[in-house]
Backbone as CSV, one residue per row, in Angstrom:
resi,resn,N_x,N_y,N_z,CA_x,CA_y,CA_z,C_x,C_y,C_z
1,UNK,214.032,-76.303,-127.818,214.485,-75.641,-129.031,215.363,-76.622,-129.808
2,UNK,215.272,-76.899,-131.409,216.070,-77.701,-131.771,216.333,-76.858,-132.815
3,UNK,217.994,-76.527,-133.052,218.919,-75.988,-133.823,219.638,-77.448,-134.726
4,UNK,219.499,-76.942,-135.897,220.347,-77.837,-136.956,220.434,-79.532,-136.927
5,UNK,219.048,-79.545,-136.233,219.084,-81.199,-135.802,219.385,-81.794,-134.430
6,UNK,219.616,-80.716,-133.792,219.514,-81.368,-132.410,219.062,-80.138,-131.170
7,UNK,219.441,-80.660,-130.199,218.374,-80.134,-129.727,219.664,-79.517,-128.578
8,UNK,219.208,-77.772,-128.315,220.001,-77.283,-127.887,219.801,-76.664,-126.423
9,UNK,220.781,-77.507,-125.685,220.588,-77.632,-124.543,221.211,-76.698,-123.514
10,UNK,221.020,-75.554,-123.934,221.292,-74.223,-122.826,219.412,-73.838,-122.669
11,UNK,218.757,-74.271,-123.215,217.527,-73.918,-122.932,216.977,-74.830,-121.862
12,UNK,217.478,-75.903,-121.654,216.716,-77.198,-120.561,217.983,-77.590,-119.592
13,UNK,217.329,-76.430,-118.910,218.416,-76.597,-117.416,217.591,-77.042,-116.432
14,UNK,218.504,-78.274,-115.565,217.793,-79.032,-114.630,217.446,-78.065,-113.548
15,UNK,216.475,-78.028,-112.617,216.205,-77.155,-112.040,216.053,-77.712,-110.748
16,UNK,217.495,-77.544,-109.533,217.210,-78.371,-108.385,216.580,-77.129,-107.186
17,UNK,216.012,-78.062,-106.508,214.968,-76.877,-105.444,216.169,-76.358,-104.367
18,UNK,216.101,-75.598,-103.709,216.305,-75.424,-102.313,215.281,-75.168,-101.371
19,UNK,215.861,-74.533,-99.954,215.731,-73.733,-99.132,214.557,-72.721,-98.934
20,UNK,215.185,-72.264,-100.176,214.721,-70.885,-100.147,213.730,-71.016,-101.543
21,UNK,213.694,-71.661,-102.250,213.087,-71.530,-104.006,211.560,-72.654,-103.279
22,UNK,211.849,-73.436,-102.616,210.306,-74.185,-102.531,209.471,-73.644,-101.665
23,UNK,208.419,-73.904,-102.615,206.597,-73.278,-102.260,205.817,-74.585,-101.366
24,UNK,205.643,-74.589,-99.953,205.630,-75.265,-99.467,203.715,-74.995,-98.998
25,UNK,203.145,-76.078,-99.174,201.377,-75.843,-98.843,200.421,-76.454,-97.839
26,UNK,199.679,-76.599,-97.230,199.242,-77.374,-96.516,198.484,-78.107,-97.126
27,UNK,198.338,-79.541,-96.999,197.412,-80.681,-97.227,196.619,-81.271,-95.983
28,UNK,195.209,-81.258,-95.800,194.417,-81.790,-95.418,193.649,-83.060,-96.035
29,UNK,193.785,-84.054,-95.153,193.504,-85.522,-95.355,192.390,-86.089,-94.450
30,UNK,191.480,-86.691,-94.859,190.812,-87.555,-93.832,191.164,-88.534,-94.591
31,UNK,191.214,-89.456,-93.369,191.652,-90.709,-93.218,190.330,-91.547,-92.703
32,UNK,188.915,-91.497,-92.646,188.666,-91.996,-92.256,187.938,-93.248,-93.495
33,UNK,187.681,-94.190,-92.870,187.520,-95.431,-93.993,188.853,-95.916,-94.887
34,UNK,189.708,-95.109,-94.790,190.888,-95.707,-95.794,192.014,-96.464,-95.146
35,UNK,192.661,-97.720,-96.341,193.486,-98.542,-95.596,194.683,-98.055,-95.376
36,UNK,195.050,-98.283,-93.934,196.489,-97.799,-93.206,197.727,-97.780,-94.938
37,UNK,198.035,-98.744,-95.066,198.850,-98.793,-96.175,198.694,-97.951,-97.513
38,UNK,197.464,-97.872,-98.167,197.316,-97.311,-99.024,197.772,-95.352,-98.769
39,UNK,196.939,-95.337,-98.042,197.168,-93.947,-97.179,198.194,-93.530,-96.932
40,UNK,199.429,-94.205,-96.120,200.593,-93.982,-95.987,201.187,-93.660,-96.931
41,UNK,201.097,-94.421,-97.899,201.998,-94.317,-99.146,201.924,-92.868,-99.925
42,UNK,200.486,-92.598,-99.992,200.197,-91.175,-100.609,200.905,-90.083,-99.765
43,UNK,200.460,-90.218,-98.438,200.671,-89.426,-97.408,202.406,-89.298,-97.708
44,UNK,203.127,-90.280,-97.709,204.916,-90.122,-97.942,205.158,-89.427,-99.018
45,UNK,204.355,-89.794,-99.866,204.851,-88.908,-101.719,204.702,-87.381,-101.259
46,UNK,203.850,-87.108,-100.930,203.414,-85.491,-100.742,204.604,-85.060,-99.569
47,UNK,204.901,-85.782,-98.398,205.640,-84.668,-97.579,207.398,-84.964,-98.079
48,UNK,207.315,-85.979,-98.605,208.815,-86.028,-99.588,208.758,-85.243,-100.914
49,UNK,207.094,-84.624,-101.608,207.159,-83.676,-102.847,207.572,-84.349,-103.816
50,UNK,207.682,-85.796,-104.118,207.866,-86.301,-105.305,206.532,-86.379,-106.269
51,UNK,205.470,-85.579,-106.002,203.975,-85.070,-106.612,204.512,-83.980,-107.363
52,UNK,205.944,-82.844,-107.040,205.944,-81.702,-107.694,207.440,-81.677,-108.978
53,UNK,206.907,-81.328,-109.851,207.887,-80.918,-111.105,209.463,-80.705,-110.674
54,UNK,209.327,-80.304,-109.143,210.748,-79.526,-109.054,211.628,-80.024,-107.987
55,UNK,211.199,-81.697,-107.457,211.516,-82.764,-106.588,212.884,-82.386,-106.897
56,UNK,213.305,-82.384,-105.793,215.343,-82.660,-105.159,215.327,-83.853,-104.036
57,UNK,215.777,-84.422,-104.768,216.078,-86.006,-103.295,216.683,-84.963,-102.023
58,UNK,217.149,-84.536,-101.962,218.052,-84.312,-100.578,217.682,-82.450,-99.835
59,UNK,216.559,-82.334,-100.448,215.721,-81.022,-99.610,214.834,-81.693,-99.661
60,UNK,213.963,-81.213,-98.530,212.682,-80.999,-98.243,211.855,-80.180,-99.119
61,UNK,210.946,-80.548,-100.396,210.367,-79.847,-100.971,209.118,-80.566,-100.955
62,UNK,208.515,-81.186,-99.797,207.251,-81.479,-99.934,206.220,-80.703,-98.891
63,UNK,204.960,-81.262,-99.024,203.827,-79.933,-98.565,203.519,-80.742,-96.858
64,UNK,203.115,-79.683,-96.181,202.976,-79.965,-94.730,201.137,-80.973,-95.005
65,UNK,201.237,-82.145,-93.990,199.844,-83.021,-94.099,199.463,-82.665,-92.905
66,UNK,198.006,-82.268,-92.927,197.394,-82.867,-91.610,196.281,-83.475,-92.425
67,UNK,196.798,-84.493,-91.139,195.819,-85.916,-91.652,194.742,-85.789,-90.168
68,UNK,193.350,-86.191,-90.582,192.457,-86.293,-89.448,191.487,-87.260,-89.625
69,UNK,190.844,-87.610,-88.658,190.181,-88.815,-88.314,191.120,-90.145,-88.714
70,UNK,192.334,-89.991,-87.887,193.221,-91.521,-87.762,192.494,-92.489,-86.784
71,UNK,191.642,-92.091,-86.533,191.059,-93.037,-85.559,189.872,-93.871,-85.683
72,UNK,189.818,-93.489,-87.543,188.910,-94.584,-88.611,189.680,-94.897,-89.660
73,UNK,190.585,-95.112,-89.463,191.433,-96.352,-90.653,191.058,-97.422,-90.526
74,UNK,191.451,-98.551,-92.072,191.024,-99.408,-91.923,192.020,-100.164,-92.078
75,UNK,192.113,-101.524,-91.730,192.643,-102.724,-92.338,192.222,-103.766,-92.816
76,UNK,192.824,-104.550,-93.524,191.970,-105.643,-94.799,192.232,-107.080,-93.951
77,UNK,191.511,-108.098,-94.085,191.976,-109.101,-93.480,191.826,-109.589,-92.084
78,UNK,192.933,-110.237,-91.104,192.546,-110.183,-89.787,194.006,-109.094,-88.907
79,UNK,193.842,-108.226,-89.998,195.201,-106.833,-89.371,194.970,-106.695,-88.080
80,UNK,193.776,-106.353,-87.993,193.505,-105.960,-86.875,193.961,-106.695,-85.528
81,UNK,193.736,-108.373,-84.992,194.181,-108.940,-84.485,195.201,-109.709,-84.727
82,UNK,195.825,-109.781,-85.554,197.183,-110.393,-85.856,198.232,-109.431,-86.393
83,UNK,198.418,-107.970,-86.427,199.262,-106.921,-86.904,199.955,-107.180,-85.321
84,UNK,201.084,-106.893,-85.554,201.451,-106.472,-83.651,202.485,-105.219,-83.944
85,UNK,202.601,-104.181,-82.869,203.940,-102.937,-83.248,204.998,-103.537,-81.891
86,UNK,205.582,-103.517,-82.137,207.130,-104.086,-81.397,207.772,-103.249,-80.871
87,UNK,207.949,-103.048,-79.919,209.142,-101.453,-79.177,209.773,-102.353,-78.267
88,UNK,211.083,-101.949,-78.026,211.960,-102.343,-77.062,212.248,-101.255,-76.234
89,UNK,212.109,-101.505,-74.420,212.301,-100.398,-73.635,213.136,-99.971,-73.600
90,UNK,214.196,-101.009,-73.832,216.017,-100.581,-73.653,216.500,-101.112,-72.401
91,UNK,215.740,-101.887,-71.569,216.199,-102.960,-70.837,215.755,-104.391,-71.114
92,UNK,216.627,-105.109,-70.536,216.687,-106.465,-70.710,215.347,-107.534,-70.298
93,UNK,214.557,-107.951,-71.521,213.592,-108.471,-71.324,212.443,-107.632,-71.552
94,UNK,213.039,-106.264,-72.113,211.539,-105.342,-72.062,210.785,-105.213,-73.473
95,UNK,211.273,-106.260,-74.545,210.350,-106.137,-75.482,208.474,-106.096,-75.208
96,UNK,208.139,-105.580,-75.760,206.905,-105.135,-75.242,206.280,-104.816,-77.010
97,UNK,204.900,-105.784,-77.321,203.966,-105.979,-78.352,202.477,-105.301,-77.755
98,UNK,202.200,-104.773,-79.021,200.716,-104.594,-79.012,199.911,-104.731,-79.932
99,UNK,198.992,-105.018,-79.908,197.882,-105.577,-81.440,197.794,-104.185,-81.969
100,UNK,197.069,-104.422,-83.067,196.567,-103.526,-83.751,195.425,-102.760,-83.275
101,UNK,194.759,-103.437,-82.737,193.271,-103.077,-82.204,193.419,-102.256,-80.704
102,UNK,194.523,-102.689,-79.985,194.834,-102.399,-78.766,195.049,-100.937,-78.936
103,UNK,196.688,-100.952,-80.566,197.095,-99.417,-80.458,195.792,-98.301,-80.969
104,UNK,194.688,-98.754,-81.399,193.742,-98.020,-82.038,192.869,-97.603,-81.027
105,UNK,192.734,-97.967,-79.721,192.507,-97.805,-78.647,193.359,-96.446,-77.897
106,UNK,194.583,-97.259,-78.071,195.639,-96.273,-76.587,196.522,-95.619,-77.047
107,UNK,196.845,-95.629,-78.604,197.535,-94.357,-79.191,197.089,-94.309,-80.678
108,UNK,196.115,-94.019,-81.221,195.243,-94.196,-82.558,196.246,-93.501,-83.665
109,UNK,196.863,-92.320,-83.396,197.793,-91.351,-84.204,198.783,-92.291,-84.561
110,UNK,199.199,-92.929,-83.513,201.054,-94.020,-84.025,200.782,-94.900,-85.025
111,UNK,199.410,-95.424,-85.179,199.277,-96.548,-86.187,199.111,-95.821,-87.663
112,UNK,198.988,-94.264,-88.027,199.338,-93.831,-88.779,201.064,-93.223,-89.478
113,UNK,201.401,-92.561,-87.983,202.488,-92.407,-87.733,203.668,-93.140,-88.111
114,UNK,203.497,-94.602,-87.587,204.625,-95.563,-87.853,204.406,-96.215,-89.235
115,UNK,203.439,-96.329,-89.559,202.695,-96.699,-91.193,203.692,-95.494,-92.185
116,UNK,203.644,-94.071,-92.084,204.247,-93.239,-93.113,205.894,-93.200,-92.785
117,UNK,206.257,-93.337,-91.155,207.665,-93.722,-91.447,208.124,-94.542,-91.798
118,UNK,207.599,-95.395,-91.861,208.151,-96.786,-92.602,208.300,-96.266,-93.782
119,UNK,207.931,-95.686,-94.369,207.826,-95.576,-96.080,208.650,-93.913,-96.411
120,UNK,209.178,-93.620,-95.675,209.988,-92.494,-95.745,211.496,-93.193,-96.051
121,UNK,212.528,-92.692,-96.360,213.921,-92.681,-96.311,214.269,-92.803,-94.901
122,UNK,215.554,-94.036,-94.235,216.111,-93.641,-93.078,216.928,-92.906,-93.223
123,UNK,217.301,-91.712,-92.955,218.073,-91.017,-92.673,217.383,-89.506,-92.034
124,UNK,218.967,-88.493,-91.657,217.994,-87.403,-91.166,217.031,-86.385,-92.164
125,UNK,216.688,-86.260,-93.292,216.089,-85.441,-93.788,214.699,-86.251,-93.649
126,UNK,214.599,-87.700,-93.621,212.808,-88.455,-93.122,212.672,-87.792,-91.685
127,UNK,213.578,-87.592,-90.637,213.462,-87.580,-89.544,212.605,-85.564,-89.643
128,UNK,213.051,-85.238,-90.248,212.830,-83.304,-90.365,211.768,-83.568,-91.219
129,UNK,211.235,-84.939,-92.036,209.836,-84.706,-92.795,208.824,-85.385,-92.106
130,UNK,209.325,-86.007,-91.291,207.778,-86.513,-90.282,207.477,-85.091,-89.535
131,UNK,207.993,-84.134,-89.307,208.088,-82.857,-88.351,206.933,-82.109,-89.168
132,UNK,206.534,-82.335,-90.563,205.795,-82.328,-91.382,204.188,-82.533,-91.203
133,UNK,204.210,-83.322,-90.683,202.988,-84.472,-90.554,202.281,-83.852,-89.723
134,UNK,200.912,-84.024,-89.526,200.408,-83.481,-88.253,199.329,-84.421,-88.069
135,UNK,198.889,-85.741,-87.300,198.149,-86.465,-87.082,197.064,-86.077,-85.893
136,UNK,195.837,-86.144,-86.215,194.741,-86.082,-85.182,193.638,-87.045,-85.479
137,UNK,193.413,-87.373,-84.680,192.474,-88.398,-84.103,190.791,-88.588,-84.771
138,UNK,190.678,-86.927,-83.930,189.495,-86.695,-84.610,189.299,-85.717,-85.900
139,UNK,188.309,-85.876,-86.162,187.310,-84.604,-87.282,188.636,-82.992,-87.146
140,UNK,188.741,-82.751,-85.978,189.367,-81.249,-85.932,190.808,-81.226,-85.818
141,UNK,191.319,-80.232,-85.851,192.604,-79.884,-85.973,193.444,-78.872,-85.643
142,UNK,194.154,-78.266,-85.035,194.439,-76.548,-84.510,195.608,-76.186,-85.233
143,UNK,196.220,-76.495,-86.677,196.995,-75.730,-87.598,195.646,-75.037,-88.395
144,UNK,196.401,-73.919,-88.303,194.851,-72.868,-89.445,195.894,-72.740,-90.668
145,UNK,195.236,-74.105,-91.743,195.675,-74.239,-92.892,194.505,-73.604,-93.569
């Protein structure tokens, strides 16, 4: 609304989400053929809700993912044998590497998994939006979205 030349601002009130005001939806994803990175990135916008009009940095106003067939991603290049994921056991000397190809083998979900946390916020509200996520392997899934 613009009154007398400007523009009158009891009509454009910022509108921050909560709790209780966000409409929260399920998203279904296949993942299969698409690159780990590209994917992730989409996959973070949606369960952080920076896709919706009514984004609040510091709630949770994004939509629940299940993502399926993580166990046909791709990577560009030689990812596959030269990517490595790094964990430390928490004892001395227990760093412990695995290829890319290895984890696509013996835990196929983490190489999605650790791909969208990376690209989340550290702190605890990333930690309550990976809780979000729902990764499977194959074609099926047991949330009845």
């Amino acid at each position: 609304q613009i009154q007398g030349g400007r523009v009158d601002t009891l009509s454009y009130k910022t509108v921050s989400a909560n709790k209780e005001t966000v409409q929260k939806e399920w998203v279904v994803i296949d993942a299969a053929n698409q690159p780990v990175g590209r994917l992730a990135s989409a996959v973070a916008k949606i369960l952080r809700g920076k896709h919706k009009p009514d984004f609040t940095p510091h709630v949770d106003c994004g939509d629940n993912v299940i993502l399926i067939n993580a166990d046909k991603v791709t990577f560009s290049g030689n990812k596959w044998q030269q990517k490595k994921y790094i964990r430390y056991t928490g004892y001395p000397g227990g760093q412990r590497e695995m290829r890319a190809e290895e984890m696509l083998v013996k835990k196929p979900k983490e190489i999605m998994e650790h791909a969208v946390k990376g690209m989340l916020p550290k702190n605890r509200l990333a930690r309550k939006l990976m809780k979000n996520l729902f990764v499977y392997a194959g074609p099926e899934h047991k949330q009845d979205a």
